[in-house]
C-alpha positions as CSV (number, residue, x, y, z in Angstrom):
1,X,31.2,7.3,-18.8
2,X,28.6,8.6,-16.3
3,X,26.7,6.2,-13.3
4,X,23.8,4.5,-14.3
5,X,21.3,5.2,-12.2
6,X,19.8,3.1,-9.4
7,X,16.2,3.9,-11.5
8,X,17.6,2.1,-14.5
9,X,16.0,-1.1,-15.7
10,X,17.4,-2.7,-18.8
11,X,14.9,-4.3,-21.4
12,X,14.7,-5.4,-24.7
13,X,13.5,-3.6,-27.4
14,X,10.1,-6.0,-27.7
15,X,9.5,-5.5,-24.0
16,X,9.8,-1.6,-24.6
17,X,7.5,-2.2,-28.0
18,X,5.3,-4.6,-25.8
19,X,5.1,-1.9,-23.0
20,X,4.2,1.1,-25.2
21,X,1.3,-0.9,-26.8
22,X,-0.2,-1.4,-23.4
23,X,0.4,2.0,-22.3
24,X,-1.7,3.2,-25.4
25,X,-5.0,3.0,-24.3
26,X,-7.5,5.3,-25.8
27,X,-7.9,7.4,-22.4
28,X,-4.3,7.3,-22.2
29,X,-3.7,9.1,-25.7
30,X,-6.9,11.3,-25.3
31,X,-5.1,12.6,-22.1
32,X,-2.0,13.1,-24.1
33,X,-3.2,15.0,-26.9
34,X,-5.2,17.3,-24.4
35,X,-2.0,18.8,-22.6
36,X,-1.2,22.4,-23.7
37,X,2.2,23.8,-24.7
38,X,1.6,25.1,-20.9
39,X,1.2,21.9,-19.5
40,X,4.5,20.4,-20.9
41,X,6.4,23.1,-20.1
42,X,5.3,23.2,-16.6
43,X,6.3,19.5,-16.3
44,X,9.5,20.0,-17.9
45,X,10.5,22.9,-15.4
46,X,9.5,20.8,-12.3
47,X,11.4,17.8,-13.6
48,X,15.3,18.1,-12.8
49,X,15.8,15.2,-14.8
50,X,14.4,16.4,-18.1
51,X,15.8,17.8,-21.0
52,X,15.2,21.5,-22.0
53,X,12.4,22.1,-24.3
54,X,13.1,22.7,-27.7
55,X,11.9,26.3,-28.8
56,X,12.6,28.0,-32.0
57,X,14.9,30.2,-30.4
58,X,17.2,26.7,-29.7
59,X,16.7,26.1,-33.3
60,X,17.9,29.2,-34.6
61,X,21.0,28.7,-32.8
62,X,21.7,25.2,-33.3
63,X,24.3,24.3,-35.5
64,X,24.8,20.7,-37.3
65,X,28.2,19.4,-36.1
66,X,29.5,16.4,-38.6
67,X,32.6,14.4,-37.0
68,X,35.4,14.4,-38.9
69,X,36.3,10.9,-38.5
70,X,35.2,7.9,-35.9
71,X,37.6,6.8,-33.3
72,X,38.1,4.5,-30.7
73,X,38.1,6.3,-27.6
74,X,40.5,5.2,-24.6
75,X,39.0,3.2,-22.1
């Protein structure tokens, strides 16, 4: 199991609802819907933290793995 990190915060899922309604102001989702494909993928490639983007080249070579069975894993 990996650290959590010291940025963590753990909240509810109604706090998390509650904080996304607040965060969707009208300037806020106008600023959103102006970034470009450019802009996103500029922000991705300065963020360390963030996960790849998605291009159709990933989805051309993803595959769909189904697990066999569930188990318990060891602790």
């Amino acid at each position: 199991m990996t650290e959590k990190s010291e940025n963590t915060v753990r909240i509810s899922r109604d706090e998390a609802a509650r904080l996304a309604k607040e965060w969707a102001t009208p300037e806020n989702l106008a600023r959103l819907d102006a970034m470009t494909d450019e802009d996103i993928a500029a922000q991705i490639a300065a963020d360390p933290d963030a996960a790849p983007e998605l291009t159709d080249e990933w989805f051309e070579n993803a595959r769909l793995v189904i697990p066999l069975k569930s188990r318990k894993r060891a602790a």
